[in-house]
KOLGUVO-836512 format. One record per residue (C-alpha): residue in one letter; x negated, y negated, z; residue number from 1. Coordinates in steps of 0.2 Angstrom, whole numbers, padded with zeros to 4 digits. Each point is the difference from the previous one (the first is absolute). Layout:
BEGIN
<pt><aa>a</aa><xx>X</xx><yy>Y</yy><zz>Z</zz><i>NUM</i></pt>
...
//
This chain:
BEGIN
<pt><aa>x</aa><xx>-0382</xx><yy>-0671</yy><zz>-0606</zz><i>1</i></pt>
<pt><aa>x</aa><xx>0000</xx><yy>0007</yy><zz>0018</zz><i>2</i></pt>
<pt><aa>x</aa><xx>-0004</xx><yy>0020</yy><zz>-0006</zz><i>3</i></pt>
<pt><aa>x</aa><xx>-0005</xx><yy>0009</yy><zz>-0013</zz><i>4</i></pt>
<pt><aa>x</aa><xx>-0003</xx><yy>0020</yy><zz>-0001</zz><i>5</i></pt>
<pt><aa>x</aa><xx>-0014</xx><yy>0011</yy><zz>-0012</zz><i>6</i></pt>
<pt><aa>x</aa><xx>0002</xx><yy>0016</yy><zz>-0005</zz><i>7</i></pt>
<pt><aa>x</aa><xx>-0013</xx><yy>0012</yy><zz>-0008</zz><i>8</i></pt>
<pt><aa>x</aa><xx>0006</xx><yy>0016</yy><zz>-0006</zz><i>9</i></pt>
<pt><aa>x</aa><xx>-0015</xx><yy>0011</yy><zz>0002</zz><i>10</i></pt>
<pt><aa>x</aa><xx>0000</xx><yy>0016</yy><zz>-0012</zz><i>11</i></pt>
<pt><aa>x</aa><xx>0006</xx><yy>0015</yy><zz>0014</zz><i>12</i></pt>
<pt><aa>x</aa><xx>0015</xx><yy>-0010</yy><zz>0005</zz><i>13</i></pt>
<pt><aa>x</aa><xx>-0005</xx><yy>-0013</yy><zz>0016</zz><i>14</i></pt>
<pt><aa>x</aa><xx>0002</xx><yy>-0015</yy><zz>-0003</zz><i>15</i></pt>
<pt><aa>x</aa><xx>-0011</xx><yy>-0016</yy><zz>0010</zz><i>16</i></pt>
<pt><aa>x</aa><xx>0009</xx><yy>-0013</yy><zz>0005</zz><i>17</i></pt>
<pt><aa>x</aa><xx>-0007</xx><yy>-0017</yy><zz>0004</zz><i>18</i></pt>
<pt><aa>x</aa><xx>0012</xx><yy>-0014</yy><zz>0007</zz><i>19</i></pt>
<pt><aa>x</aa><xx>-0004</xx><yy>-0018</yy><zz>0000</zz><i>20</i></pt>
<pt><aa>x</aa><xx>0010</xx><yy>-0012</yy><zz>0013</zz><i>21</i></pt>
<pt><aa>x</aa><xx>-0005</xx><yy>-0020</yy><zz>-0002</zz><i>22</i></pt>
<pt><aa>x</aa><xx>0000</xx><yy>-0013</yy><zz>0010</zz><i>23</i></pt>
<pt><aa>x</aa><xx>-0001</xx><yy>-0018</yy><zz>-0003</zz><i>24</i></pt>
<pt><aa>x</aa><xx>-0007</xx><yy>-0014</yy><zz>0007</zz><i>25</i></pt>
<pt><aa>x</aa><xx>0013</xx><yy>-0018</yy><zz>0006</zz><i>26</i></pt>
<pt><aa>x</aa><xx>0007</xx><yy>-0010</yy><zz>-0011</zz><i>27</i></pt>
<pt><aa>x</aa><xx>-0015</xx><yy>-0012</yy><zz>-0003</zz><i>28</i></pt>
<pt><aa>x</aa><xx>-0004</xx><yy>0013</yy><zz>-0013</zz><i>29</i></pt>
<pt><aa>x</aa><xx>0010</xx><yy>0014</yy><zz>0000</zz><i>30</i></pt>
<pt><aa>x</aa><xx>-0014</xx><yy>0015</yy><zz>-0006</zz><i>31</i></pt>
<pt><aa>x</aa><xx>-0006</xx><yy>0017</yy><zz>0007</zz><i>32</i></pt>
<pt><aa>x</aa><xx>-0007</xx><yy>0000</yy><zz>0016</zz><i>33</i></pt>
<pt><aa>x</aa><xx>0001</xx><yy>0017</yy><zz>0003</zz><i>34</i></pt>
<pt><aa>x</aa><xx>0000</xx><yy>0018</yy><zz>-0008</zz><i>35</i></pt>
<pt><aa>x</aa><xx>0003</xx><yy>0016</yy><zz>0008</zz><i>36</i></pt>
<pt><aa>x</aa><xx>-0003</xx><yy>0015</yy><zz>-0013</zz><i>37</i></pt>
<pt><aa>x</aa><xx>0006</xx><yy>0015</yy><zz>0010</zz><i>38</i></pt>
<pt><aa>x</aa><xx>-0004</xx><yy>0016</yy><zz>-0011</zz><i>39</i></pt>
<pt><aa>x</aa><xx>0010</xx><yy>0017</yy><zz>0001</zz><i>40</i></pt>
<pt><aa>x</aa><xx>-0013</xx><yy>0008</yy><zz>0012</zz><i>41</i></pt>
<pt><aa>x</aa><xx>0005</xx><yy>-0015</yy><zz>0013</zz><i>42</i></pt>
<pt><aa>x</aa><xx>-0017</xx><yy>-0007</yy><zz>-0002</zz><i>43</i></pt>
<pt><aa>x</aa><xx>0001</xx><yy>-0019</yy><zz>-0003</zz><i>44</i></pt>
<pt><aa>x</aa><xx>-0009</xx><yy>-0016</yy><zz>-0004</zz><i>45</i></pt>
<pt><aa>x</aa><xx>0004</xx><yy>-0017</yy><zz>0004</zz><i>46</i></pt>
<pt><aa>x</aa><xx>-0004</xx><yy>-0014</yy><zz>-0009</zz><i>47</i></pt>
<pt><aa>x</aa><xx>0000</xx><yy>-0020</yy><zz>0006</zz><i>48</i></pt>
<pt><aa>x</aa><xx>-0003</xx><yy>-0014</yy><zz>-0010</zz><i>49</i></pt>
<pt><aa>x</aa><xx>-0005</xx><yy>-0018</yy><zz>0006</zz><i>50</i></pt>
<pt><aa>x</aa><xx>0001</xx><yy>-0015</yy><zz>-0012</zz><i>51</i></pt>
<pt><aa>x</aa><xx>-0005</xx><yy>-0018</yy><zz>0002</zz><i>52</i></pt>
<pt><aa>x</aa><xx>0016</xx><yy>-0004</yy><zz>0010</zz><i>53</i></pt>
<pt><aa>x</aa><xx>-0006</xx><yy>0010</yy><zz>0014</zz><i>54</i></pt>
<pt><aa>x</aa><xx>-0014</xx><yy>-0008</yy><zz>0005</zz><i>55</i></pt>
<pt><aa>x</aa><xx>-0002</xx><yy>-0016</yy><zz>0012</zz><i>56</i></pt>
<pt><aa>x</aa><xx>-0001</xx><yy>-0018</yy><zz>-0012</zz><i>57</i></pt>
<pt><aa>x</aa><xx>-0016</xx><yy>-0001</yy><zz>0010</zz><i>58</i></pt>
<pt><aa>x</aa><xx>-0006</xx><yy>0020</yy><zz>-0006</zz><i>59</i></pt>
<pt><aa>x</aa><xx>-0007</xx><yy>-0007</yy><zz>-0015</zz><i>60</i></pt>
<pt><aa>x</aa><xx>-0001</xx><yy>-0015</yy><zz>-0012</zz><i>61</i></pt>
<pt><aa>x</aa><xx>0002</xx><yy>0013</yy><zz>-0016</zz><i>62</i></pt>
<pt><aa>x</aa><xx>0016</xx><yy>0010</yy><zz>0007</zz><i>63</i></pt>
<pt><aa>x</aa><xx>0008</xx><yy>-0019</yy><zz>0002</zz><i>64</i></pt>
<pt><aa>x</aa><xx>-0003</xx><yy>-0006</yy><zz>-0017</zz><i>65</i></pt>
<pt><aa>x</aa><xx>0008</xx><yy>0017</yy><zz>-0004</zz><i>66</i></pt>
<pt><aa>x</aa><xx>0015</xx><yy>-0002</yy><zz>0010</zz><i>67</i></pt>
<pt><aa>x</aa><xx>0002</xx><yy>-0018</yy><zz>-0010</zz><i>68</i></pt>
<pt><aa>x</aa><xx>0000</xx><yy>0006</yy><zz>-0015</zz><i>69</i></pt>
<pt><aa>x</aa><xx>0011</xx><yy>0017</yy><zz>0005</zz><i>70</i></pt>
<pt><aa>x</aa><xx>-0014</xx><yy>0010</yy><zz>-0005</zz><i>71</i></pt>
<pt><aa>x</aa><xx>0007</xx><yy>0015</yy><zz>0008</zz><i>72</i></pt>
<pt><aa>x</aa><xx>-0015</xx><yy>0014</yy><zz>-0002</zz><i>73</i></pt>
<pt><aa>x</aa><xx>-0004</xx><yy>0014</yy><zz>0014</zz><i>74</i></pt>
<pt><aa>x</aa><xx>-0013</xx><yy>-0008</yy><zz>0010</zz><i>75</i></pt>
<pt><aa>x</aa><xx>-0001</xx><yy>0017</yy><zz>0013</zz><i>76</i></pt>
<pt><aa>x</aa><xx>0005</xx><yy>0018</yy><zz>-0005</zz><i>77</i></pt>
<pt><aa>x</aa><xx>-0005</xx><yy>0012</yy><zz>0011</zz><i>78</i></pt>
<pt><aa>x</aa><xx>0010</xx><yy>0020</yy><zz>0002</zz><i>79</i></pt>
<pt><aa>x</aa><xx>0002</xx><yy>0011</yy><zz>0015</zz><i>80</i></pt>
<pt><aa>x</aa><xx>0001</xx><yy>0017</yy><zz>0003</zz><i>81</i></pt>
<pt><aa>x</aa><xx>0006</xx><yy>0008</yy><zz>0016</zz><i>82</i></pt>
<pt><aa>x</aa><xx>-0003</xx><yy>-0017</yy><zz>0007</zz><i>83</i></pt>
<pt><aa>x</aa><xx>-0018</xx><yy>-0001</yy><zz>-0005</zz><i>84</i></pt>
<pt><aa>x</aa><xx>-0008</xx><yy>-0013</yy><zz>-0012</zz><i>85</i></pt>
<pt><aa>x</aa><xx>-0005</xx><yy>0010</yy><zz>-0014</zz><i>86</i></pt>
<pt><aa>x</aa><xx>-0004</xx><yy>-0015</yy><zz>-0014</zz><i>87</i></pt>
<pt><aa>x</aa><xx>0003</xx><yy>-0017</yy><zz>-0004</zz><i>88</i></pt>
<pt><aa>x</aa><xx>-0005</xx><yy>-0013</yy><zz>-0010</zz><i>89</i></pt>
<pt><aa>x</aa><xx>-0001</xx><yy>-0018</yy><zz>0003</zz><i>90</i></pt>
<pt><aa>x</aa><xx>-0002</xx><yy>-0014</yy><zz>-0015</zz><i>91</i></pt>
<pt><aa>x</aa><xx>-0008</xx><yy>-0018</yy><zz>0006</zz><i>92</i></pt>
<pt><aa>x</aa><xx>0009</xx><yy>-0013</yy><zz>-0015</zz><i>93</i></pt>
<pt><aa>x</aa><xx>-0006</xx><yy>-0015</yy><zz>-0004</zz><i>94</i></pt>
<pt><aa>x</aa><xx>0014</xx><yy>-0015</yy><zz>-0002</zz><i>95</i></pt>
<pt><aa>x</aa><xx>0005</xx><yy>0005</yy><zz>-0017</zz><i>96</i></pt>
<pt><aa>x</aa><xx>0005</xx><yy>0019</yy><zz>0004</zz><i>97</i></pt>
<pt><aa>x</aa><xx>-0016</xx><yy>0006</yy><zz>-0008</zz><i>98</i></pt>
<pt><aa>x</aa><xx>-0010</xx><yy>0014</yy><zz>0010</zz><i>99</i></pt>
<pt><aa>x</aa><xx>-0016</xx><yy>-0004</yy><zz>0009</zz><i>100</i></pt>
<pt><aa>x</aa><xx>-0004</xx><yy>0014</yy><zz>0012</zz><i>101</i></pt>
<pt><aa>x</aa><xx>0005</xx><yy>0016</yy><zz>0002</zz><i>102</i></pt>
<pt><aa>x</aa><xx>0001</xx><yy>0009</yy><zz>0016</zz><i>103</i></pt>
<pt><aa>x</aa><xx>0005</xx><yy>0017</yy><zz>0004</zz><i>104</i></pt>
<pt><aa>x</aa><xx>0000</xx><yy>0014</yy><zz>0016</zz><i>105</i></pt>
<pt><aa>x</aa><xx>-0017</xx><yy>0007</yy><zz>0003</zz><i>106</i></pt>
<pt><aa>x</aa><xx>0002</xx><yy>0006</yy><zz>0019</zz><i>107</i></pt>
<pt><aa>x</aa><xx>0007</xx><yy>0013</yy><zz>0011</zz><i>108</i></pt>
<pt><aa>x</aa><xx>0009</xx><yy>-0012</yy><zz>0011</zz><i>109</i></pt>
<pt><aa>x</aa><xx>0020</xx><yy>0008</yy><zz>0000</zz><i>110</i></pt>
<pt><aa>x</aa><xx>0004</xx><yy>-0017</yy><zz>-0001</zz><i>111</i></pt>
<pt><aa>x</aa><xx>-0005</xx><yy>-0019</yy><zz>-0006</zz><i>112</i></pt>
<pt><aa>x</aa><xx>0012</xx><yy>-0010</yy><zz>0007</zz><i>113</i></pt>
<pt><aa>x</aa><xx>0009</xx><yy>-0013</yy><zz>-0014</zz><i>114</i></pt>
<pt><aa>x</aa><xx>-0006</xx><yy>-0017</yy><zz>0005</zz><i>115</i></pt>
<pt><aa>x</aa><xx>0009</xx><yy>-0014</yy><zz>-0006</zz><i>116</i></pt>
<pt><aa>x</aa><xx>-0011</xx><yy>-0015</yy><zz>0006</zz><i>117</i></pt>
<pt><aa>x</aa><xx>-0017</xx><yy>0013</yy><zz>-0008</zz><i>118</i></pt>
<pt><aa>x</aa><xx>0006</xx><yy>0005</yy><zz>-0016</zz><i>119</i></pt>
<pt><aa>x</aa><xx>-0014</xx><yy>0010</yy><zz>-0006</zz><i>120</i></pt>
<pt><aa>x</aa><xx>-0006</xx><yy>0014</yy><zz>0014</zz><i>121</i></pt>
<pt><aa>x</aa><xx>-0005</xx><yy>0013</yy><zz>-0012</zz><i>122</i></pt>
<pt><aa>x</aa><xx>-0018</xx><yy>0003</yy><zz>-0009</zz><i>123</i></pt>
<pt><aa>x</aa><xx>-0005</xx><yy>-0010</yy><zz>-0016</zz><i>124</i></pt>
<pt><aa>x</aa><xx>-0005</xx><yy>0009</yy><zz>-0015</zz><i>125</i></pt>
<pt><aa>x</aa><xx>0003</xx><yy>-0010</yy><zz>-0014</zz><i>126</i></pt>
<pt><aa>x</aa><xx>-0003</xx><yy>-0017</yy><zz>-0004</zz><i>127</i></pt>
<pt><aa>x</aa><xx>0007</xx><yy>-0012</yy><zz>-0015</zz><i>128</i></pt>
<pt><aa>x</aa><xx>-0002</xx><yy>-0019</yy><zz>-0006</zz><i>129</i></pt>
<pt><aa>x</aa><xx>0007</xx><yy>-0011</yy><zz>-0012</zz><i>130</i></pt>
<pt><aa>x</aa><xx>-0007</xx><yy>-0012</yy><zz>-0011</zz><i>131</i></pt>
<pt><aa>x</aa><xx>0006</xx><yy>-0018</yy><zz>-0004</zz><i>132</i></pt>
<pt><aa>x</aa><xx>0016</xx><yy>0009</yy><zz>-0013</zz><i>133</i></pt>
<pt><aa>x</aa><xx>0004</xx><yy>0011</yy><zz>0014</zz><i>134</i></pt>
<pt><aa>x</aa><xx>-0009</xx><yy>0014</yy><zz>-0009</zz><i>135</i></pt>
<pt><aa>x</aa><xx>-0007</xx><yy>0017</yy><zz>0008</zz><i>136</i></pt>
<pt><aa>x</aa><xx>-0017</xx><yy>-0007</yy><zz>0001</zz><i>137</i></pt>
<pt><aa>x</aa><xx>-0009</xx><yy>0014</yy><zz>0011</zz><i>138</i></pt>
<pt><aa>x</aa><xx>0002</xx><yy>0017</yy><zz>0009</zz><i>139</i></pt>
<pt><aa>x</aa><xx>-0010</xx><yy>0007</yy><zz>0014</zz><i>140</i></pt>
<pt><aa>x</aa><xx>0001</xx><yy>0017</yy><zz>0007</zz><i>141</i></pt>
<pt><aa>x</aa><xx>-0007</xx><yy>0005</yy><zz>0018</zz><i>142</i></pt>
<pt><aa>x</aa><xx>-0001</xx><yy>0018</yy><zz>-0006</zz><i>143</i></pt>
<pt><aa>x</aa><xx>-0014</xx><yy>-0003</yy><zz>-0011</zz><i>144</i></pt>
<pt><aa>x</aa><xx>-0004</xx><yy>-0019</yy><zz>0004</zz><i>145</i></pt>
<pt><aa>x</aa><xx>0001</xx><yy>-0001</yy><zz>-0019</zz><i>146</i></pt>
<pt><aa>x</aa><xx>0007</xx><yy>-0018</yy><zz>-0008</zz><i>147</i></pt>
<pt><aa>x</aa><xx>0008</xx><yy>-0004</yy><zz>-0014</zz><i>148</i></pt>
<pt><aa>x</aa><xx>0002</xx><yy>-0015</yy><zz>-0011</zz><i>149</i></pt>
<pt><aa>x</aa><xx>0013</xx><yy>-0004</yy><zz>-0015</zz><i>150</i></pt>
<pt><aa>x</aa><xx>0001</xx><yy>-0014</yy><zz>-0013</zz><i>151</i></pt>
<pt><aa>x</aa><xx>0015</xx><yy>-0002</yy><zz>-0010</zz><i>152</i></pt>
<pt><aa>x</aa><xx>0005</xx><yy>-0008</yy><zz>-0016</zz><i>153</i></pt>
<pt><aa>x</aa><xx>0014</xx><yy>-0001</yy><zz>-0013</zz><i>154</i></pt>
<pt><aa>x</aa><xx>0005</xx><yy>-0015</yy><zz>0008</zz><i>155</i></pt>
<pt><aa>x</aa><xx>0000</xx><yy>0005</yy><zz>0017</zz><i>156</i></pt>
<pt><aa>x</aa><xx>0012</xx><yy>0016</yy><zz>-0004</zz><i>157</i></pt>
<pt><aa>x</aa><xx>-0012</xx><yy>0015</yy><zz>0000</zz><i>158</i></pt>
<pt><aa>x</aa><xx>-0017</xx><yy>0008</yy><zz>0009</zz><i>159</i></pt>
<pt><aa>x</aa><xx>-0013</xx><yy>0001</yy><zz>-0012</zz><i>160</i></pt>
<pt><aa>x</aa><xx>-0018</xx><yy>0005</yy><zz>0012</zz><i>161</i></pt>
<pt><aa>x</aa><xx>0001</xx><yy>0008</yy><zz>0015</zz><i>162</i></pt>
<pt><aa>x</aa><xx>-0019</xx><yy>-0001</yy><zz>0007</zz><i>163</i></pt>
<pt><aa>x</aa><xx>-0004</xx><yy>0013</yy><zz>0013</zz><i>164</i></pt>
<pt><aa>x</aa><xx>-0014</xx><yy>-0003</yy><zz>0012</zz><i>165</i></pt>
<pt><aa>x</aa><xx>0002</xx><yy>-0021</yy><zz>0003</zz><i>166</i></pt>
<pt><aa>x</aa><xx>0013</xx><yy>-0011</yy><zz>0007</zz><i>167</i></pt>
<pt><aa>x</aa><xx>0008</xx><yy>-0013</yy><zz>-0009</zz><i>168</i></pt>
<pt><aa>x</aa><xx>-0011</xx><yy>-0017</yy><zz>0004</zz><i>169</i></pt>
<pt><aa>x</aa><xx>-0014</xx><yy>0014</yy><zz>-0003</zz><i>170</i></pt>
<pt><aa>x</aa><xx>0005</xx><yy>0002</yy><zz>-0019</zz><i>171</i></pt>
<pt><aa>x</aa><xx>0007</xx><yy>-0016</yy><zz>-0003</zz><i>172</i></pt>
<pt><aa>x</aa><xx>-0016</xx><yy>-0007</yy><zz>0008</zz><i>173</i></pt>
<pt><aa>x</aa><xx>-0011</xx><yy>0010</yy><zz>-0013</zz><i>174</i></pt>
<pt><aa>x</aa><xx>0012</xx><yy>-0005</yy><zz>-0015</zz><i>175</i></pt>
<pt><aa>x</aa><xx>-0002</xx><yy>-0020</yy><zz>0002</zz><i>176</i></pt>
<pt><aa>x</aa><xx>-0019</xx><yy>0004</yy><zz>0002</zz><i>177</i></pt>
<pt><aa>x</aa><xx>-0001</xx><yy>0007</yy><zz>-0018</zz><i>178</i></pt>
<pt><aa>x</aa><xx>0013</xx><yy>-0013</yy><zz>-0006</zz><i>179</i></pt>
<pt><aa>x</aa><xx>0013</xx><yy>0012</yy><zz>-0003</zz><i>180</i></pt>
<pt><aa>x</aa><xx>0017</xx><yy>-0005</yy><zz>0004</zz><i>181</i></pt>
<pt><aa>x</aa><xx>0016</xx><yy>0009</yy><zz>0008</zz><i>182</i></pt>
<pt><aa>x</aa><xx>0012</xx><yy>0007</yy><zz>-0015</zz><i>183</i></pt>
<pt><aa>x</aa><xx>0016</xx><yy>-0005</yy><zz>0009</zz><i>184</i></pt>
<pt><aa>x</aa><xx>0006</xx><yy>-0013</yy><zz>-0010</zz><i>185</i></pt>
<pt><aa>x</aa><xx>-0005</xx><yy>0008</yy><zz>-0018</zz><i>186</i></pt>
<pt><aa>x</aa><xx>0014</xx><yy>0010</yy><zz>-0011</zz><i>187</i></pt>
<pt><aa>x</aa><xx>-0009</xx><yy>0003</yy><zz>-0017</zz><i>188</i></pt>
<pt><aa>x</aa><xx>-0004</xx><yy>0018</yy><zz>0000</zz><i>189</i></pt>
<pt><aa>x</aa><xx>-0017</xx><yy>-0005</yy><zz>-0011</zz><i>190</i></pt>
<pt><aa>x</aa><xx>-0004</xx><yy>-0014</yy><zz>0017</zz><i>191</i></pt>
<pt><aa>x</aa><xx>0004</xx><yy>0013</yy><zz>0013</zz><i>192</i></pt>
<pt><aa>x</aa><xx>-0011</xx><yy>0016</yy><zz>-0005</zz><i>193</i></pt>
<pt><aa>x</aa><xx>-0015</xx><yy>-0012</yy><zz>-0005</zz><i>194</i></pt>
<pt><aa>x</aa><xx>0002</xx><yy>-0007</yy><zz>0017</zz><i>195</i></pt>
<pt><aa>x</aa><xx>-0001</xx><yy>0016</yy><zz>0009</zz><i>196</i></pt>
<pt><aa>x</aa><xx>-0016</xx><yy>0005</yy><zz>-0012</zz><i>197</i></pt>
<pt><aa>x</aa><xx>-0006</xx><yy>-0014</yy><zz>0008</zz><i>198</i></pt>
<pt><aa>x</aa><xx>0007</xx><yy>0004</yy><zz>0019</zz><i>199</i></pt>
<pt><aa>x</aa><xx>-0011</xx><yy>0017</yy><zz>-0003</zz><i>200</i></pt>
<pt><aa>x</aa><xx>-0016</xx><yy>-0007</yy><zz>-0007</zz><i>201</i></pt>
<pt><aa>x</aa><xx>0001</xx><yy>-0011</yy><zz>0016</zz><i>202</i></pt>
<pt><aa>x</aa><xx>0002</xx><yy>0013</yy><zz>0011</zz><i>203</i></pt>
<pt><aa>x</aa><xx>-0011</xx><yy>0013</yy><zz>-0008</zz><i>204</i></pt>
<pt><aa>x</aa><xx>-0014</xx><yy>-0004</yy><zz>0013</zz><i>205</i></pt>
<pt><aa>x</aa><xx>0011</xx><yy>0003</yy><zz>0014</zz><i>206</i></pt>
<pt><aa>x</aa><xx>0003</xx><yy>0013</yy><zz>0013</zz><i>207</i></pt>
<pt><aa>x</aa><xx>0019</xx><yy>0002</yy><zz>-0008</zz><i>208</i></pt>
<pt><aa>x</aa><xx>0009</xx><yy>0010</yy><zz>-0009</zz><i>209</i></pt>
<pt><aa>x</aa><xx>0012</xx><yy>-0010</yy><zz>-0013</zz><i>210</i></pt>
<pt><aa>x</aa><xx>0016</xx><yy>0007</yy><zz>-0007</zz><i>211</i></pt>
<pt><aa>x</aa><xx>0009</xx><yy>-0011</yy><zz>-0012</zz><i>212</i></pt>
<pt><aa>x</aa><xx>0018</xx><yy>-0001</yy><zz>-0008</zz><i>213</i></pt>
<pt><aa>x</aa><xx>0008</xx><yy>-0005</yy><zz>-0015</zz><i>214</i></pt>
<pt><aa>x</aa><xx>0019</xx><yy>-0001</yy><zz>-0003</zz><i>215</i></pt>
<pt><aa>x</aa><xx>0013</xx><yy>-0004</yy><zz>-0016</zz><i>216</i></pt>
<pt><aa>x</aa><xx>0011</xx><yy>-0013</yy><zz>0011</zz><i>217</i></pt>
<pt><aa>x</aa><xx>0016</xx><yy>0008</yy><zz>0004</zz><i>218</i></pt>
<pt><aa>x</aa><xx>-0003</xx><yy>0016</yy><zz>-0006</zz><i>219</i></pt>
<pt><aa>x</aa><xx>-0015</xx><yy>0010</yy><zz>0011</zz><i>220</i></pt>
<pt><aa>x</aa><xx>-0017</xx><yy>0003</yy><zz>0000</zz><i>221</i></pt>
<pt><aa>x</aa><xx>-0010</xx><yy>-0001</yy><zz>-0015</zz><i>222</i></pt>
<pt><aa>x</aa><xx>-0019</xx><yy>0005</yy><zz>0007</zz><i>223</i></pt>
<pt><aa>x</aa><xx>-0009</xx><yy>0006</yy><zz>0015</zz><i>224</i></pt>
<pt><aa>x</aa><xx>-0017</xx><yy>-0003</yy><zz>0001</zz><i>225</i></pt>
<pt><aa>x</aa><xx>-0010</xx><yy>0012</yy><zz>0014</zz><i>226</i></pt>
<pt><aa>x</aa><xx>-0017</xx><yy>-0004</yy><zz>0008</zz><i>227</i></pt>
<pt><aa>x</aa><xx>-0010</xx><yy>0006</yy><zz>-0012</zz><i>228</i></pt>
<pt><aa>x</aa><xx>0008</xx><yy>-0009</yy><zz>-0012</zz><i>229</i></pt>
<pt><aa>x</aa><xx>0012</xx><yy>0015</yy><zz>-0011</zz><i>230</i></pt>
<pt><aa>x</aa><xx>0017</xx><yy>-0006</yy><zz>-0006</zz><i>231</i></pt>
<pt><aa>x</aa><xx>0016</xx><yy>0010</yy><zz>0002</zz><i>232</i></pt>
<pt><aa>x</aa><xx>0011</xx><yy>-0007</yy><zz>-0013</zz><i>233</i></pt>
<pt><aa>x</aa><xx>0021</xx><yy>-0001</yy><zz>0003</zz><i>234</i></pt>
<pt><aa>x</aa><xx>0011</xx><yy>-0001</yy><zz>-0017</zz><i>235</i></pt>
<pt><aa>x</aa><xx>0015</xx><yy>-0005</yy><zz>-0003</zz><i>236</i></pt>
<pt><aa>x</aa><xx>0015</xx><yy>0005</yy><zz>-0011</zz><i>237</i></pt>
<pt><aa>x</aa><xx>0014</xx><yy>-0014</yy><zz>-0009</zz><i>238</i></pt>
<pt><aa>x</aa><xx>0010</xx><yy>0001</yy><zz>0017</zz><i>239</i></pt>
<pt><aa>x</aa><xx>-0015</xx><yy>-0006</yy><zz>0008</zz><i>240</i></pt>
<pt><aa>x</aa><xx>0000</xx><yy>0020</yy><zz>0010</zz><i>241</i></pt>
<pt><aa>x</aa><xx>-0018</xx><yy>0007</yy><zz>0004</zz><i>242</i></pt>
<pt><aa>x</aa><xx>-0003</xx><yy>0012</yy><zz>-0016</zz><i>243</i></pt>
<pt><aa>x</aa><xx>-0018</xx><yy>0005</yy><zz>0001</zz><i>244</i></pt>
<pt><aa>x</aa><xx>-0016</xx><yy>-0001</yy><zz>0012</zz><i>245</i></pt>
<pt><aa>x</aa><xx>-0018</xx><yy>0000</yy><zz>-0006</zz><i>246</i></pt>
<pt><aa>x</aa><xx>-0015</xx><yy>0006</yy><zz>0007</zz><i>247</i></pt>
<pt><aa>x</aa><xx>-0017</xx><yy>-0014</yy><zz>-0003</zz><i>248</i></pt>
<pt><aa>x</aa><xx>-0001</xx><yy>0013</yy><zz>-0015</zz><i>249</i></pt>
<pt><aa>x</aa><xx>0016</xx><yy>-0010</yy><zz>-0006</zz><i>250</i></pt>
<pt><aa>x</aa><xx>0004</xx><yy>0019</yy><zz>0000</zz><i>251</i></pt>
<pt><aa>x</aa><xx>0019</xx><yy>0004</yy><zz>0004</zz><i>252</i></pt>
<pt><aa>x</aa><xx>0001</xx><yy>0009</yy><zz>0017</zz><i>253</i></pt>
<pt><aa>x</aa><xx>0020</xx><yy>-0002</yy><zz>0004</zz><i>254</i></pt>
<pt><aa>x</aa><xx>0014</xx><yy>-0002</yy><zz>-0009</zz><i>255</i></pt>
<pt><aa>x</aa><xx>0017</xx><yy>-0006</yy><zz>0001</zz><i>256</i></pt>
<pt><aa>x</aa><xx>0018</xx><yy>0004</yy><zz>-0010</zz><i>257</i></pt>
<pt><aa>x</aa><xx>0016</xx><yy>-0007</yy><zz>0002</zz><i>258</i></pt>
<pt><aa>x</aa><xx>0015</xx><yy>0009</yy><zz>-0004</zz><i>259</i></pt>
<pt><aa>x</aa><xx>0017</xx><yy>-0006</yy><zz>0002</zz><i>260</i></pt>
<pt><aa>x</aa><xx>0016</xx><yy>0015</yy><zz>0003</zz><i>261</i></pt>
<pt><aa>x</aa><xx>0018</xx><yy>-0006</yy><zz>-0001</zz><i>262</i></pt>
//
């Protein structure tokens, strides 16, 4: 697609036009690189995106891997307006696509020039790791220095604590100190929430707050657990649909119908 065209109809009869014009990156991977959104008042944004492909094989170790494998996500996107830099984000990878850092704009420079040898010239605010399953391990924020920690079971499928206030080698740390193992590997409902009674009474003398999760397999969340240890409860009808949401009273506070029209 080289164009597209929006029209909004407002009540009094004007109409606001937006039109999109693409552009695409050389055959090596064929996707946008650029997008102009020009709206009816004349007043346009553009658009660029840089992608593993556009950087230097020396840039970074990451951004190779990714271009072996043909893992073809935006490293760089940054938007202009009038010719002046006006926000971008930028997302360090590590060799299996998954995201590490996240960078964005925070200056009042008209311009950060795209660097292909320097990938990442904006301002980190978020950063992620992984653990041996390649599994969201932790979070931090630079907003509010807060880190977060999360364990997962079900065989490895879903997040069942997120522990806010520690990092990961923190809590695991604590966990193998009161002989309480890691859930990832259990799948018996029964095994996984005595395990996380356990992951709670572990961390109960700790400066955290602990959140924890359980699920039906294949179907959605069955219990949320806050830090002060109330349960929302999540039902489900025959066609495995969300029906019904409890309160810790076990008291309905939403429910759902289903009605099918011909």
């Amino acid at each position: 697609m080289a164009q597209e065209t929006h029209e909004v109809y407002g009540d009094k009869g004007g109409v606001l036009r937006t039109t999109k014009e693409y552009t695409y990156a050389p055959d090596y991977h064929k996707l946008v690189s650029e997008v102009k959104a020009t709206a009816s008042d004349g007043s346009g944004i553009v658009t660029k995106y840089y992608y593993p492909h556009d950087y230097t094989s020396t840039a970074n170790a990451a951004l190779q891997a990714m271009k072996d494998k043909h893992i073809l996500l935006p490293v760089d996107v940054r938007s202009y307006k009038g010719g002046r830099l006006v926000s971008g984000e930028q997302t360090k990878y590590n060799a299996y696509g998954q995201p590490e850092i996240a960078y964005r704009v925070e200056t009042t420079a008209t311009e950060i020039v795209f660097n292909k040898n320097i990938p990442f010239t904006f301002t980190a605010y978020l950063w992620r790791t992984y653990d041996a399953n390649r599994l969201l391990a932790s979070e931090e924020t630079r907003e509010n220095g807060l880190k977060y920690t999360y364990l997962w079971s079900y065989g490895n499928q879903y997040p069942v604590a997120r522990i806010e206030g520690a990092d990961y080698s923190d809590v695991t740390g604590w966990l193998s100190s009161a002989s309480v193992g890691l859930p990832n590997t259990l799948t018996r409902p029964s095994d996984i929430e005595s395990r996380l009674a356990f992951i709670r009474n572990a961390l109960a003398s700790k400066d955290v707050l602990v959140t924890t999760y359980t699920y039906l397999p294949q179907v959605g969340m069955t219990g949320m657990t806050d830090a002060n240890g109330k349960t929302t409860g999540y039902v489900y009808d025959d066609y495995r649909r969300l029906s019904l949401v409890k309160n810790h009273e076990s008291k309905a506070v939403m429910q759902y119908k289903y009605n099918l029209y011909d």
